[in-house]
PyMOL CGO cylinders between C-alpha atoms (Angstrom):
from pymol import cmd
from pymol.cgo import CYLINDER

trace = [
    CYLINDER, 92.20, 132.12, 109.37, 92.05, 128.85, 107.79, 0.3, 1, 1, 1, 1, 1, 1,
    CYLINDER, 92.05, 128.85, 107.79, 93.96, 125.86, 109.91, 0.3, 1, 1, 1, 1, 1, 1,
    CYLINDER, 93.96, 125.86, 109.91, 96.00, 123.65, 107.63, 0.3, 1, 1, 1, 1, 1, 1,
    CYLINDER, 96.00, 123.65, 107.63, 96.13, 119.84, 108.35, 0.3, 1, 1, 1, 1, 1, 1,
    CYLINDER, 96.13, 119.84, 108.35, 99.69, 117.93, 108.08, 0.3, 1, 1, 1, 1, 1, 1,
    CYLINDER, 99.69, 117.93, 108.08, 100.94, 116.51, 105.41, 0.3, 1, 1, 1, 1, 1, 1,
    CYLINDER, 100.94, 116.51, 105.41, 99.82, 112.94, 107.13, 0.3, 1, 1, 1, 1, 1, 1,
    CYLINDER, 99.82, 112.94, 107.13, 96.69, 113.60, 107.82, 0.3, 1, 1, 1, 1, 1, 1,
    CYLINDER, 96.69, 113.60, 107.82, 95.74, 114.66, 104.29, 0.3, 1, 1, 1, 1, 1, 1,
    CYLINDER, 95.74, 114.66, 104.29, 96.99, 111.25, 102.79, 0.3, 1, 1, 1, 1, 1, 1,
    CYLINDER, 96.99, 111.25, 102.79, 95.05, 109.49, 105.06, 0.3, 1, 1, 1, 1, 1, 1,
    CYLINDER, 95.05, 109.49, 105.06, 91.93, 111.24, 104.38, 0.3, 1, 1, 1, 1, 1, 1,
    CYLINDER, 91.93, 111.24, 104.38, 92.26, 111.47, 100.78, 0.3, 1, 1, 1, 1, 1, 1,
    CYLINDER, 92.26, 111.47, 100.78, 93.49, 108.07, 100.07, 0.3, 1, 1, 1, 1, 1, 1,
    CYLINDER, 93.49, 108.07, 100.07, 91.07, 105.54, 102.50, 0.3, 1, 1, 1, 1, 1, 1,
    CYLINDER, 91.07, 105.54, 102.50, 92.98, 101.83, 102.65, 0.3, 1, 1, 1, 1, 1, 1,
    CYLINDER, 92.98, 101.83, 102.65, 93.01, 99.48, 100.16, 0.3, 1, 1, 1, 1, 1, 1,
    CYLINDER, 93.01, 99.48, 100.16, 90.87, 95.99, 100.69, 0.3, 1, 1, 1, 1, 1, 1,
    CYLINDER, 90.87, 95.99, 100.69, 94.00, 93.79, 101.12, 0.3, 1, 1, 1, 1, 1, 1,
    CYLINDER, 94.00, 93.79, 101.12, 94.08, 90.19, 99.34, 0.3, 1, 1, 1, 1, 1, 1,
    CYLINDER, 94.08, 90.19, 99.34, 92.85, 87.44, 101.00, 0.3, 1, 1, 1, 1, 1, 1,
    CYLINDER, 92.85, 87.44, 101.00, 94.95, 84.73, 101.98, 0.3, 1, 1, 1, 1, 1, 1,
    CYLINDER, 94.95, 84.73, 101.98, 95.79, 82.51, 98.72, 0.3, 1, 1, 1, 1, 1, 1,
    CYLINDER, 95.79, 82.51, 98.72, 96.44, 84.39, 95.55, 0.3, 1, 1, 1, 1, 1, 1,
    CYLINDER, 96.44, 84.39, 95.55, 98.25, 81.77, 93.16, 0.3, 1, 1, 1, 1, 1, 1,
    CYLINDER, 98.25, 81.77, 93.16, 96.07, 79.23, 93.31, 0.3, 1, 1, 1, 1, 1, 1,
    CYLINDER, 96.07, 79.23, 93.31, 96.94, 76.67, 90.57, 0.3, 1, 1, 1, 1, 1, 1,
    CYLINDER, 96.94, 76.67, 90.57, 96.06, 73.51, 89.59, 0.3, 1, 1, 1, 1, 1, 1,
    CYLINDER, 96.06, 73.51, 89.59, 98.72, 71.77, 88.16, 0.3, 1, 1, 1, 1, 1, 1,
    CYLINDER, 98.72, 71.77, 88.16, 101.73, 70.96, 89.92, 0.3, 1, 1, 1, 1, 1, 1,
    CYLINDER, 101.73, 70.96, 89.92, 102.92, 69.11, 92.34, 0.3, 1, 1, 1, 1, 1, 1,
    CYLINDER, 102.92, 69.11, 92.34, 102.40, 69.52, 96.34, 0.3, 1, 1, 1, 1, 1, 1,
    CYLINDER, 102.40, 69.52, 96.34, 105.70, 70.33, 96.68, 0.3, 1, 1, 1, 1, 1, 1,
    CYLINDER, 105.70, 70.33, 96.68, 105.43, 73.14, 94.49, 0.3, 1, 1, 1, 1, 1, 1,
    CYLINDER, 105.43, 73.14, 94.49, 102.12, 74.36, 95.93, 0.3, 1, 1, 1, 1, 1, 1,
    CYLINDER, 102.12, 74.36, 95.93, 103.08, 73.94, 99.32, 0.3, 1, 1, 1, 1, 1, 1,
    CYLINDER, 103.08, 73.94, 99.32, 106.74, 76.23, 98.27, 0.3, 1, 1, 1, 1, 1, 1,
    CYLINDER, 106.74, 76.23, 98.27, 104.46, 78.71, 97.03, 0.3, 1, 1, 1, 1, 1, 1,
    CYLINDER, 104.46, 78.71, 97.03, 101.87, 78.83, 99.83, 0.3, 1, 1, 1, 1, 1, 1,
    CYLINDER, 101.87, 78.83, 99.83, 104.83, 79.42, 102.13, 0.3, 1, 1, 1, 1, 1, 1,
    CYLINDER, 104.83, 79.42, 102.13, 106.27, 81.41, 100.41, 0.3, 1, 1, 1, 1, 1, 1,
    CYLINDER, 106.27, 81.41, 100.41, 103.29, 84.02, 99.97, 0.3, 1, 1, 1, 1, 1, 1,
    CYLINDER, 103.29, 84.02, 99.97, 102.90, 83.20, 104.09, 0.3, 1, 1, 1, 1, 1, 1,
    CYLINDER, 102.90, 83.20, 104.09, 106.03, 84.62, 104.88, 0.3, 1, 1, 1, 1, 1, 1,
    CYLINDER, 106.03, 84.62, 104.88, 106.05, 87.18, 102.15, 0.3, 1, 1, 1, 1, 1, 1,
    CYLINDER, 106.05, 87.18, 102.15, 102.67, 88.37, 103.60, 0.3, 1, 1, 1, 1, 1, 1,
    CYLINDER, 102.67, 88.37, 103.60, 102.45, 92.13, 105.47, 0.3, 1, 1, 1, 1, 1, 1,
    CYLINDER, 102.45, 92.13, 105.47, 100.65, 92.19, 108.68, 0.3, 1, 1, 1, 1, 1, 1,
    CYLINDER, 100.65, 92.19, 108.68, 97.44, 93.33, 107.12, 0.3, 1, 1, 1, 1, 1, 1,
    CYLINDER, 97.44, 93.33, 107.12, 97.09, 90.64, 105.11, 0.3, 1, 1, 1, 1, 1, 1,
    CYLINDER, 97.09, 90.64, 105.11, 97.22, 87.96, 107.77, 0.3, 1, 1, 1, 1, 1, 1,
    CYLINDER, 97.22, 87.96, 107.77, 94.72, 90.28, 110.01, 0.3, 1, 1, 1, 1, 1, 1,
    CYLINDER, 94.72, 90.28, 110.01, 92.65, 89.82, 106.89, 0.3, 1, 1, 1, 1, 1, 1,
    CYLINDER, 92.65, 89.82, 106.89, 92.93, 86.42, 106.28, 0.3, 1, 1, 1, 1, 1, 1,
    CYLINDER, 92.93, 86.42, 106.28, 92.54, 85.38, 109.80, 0.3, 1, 1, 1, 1, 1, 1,
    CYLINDER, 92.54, 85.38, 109.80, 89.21, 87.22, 110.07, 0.3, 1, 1, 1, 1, 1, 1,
    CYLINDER, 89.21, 87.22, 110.07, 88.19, 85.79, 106.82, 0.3, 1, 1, 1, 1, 1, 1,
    CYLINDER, 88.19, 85.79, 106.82, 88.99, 82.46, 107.86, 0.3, 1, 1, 1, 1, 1, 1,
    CYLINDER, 88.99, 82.46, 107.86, 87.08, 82.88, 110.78, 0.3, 1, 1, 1, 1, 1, 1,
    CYLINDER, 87.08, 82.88, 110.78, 83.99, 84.25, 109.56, 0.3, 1, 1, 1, 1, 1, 1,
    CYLINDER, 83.99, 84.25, 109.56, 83.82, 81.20, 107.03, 0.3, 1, 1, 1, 1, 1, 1,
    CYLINDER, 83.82, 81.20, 107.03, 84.35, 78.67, 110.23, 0.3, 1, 1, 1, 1, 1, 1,
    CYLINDER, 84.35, 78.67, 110.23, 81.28, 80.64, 112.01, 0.3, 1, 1, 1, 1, 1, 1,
    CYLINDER, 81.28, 80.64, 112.01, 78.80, 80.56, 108.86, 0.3, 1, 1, 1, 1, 1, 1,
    CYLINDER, 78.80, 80.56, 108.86, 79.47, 76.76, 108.06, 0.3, 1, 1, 1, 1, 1, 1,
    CYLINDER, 79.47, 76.76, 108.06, 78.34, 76.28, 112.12, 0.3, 1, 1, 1, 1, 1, 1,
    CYLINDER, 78.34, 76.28, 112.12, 75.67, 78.18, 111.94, 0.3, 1, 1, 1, 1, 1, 1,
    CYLINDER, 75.67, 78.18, 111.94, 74.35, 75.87, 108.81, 0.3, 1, 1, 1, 1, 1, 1,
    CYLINDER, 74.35, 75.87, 108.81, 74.98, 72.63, 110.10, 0.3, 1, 1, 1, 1, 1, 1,
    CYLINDER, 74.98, 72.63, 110.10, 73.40, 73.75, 113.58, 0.3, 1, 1, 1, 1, 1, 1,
    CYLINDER, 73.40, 73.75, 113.58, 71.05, 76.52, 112.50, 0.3, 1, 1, 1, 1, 1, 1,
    CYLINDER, 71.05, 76.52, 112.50, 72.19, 79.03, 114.91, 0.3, 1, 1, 1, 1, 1, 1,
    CYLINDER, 72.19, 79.03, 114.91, 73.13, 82.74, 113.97, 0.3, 1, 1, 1, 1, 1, 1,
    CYLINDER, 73.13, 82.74, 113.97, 76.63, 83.45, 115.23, 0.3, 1, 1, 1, 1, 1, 1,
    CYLINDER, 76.63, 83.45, 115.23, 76.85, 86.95, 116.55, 0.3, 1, 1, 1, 1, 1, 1,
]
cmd.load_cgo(trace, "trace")
């Protein structure tokens, strides 16, 4: 007799998560800091949970590998 999985469990395992976005997407050049700083807020508070999970980690792991450069450690 064959067991079936739920529904769930079937999406999960066929469909693995998707690499969210790291923290900035529209990153433009021109315009004014006003502008940039609407849009960065904007995309803040617009963010899901994942993505700030994501971007915090990120951020992180960049702040670790410059340290371990400028004082030649390995940060574990």
């Amino acid at each position: 007799m064959v067991s079936k999985k739920p529904l769930t469990e079937e999406k999960v395992a066929d469909n693995p998560a998707p690499r969210v976005r790291s923290c900035r997407r529209n990153k433009s050049e021109n315009g004014s800091f006003v502008s940039k700083l609407r849009d960065h807020f904007h995309e803040f508070i617009h963010a899901s949970m994942d993505e700030h999970k994501t971007c915090f980690r990120d951020t992180i792991q960049k702040l670790f590998n410059s340290s371990s450069k400028i004082f030649g450690k390995k940060g574990d």
